[in-house]
N, C-alpha and C positions, 0 to 999 in steps of 0.2 A: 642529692645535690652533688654537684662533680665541681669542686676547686682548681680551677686553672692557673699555674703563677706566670701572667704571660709579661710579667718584671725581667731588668736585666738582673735581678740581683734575687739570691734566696728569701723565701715565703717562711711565715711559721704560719703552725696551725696545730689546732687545739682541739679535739672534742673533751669535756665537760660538762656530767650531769647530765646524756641527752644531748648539748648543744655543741655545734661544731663553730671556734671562733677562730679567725684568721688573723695575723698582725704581719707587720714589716719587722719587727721588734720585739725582741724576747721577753721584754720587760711589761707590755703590752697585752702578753697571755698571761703572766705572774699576777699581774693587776685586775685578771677576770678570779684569779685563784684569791685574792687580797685587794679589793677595791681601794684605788688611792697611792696601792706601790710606788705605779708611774711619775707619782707627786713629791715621794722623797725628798730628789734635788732641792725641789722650791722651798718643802717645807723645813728642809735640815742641810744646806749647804755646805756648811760646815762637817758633817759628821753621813755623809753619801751614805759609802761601804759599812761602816758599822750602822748605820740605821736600815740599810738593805739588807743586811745578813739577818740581823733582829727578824727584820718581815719574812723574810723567805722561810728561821728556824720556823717563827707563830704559825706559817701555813702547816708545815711538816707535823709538828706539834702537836695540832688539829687533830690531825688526821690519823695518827699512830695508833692512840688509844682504839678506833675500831677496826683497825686494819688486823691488829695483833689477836682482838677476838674471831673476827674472820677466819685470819688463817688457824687458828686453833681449831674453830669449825669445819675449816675443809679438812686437817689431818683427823679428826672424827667422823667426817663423812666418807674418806678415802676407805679406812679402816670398817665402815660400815657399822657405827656406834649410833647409836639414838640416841639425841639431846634436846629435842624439843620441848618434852617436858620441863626441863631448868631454863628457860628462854626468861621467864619471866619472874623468876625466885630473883633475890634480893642476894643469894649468894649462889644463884647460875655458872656463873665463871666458876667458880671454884669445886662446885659441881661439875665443870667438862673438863675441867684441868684432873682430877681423879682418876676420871674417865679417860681419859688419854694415858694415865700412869698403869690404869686396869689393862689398858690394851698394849703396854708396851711403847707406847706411842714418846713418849717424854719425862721425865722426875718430876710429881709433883711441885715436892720444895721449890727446884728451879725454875717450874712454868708460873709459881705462885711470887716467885721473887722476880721474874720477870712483866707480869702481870699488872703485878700492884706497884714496880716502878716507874714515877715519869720520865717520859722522855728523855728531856732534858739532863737526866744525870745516865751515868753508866751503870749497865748490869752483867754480870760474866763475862770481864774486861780477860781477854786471854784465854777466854777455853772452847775448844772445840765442840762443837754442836752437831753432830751424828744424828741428831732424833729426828721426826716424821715430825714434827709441830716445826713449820719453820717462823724466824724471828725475824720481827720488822723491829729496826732502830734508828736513830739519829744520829748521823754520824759526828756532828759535832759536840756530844756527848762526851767523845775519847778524847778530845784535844782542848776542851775549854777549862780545864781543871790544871794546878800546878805540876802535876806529871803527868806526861802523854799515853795515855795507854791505849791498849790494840783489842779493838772490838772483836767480838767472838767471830772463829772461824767454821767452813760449813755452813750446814742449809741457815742462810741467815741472808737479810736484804738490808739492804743499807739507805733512810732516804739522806741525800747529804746534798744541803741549801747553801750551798758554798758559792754558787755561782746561780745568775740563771737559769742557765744552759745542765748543770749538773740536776739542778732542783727538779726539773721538768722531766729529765731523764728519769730519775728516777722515780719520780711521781709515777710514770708511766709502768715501771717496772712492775712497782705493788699493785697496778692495775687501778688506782684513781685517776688516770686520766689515759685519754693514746694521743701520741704529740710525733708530730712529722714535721719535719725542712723543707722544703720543695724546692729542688733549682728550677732557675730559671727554663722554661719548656716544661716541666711536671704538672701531671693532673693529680687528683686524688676524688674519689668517690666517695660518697658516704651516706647509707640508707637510715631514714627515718628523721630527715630532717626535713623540715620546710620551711617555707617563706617568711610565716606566721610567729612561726617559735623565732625566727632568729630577730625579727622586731623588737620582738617581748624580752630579749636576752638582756636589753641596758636596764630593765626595771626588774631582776630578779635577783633576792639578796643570794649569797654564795654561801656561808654558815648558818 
């Protein structure tokens, strides 16, 4: 299918899961990532911003915990390590995190304290990250606490829901979604979509 924004004004657009979703409105694609965002306002008039940020960390949130096994799996797969075997062990991760220390790849200790921390708080606030495991965080992890502190530097990805506009960006970055602007006169292409699926998109849950 081929996106035309033949508007005076810039398009977003979204693919997701397979589906390609178009808005006028940044809030609009957040709302396919968190069903209801859009509603905010009405439902929290009073408290917009801090109830939009809340939504935007929950999306980010979501999604870290397997982003962070992922990329653990790709610098195992880079390095040409076998882990399929621990896919389905009850303590798999801790199993490739090993694995990755066998090879060079990361510190244990660090990939295990990284690992098993949520999101939401900070881990290796200050230190350089050299290693081949690269690290997905939250960036508002460093700044929501009574001292500000600076998220690790090097191979490290930041998702940071500060904004719409940031949120989506970097969503993109980690590779759960690809998100384009379109000015006005822009096309955009996209295989493997049809008529069919994009009907079906309002009735499909997102988590």
């Amino acid at each position: 299918m081929i996106i035309v924004n033949d508007s005076k004004n810039p398009r977003f657009v979204m693919r997701y899961q397979g589906r390609v979703h178009e808005a006028d409105t940044l809030d609009a694609l957040v709302d396919v990532l968190q069903p209801g965002y859009s509603d905010i306002p009405k439902w929290f008039p009073n408290d917009v911003a801090e109830k939009s940020l809340e939504a935007r960390s929950i999306i980010a949130t979501q999604h870290i915990p397997f982003l962070r096994e992922i990329y653990l799996a790709n610098a195992l797969d880079e390095a040409g390590v076998e882990y399929g075997q621990w896919m389905y062990d009850d303590d798999g991760v801790l199993k490739m995190a090993q694995a990755a220390e066998d090879n060079g790849l990361a510190p244990y200790s660090q990939l295990v304290q990284y690992l098993s921390t949520n999101p939401v708080f900070p881990v290796l606030a200050g230190e350089k990250w050299d290693y081949k495991v690269r690290l997905v965080l939250l960036a508002n992890a460093y700044v929501s606490h009574e001292v500000e502190m600076s998220p690790p530097t090097g191979n490290v990805i930041i998702i940071n829901p500060l904004t719409d506009l940031t949120l989506l960006q970097t969503m993109q970055e980690v590779g759960v979604i690809e998100f384009y602007v379109l000015a006005p006169g822009d096309a955009k292409e996209f295989e493997g979509e049809d008529e069919e699926d994009k009907e079906d998109e309002e009735d499909e849950g997102v988590f």
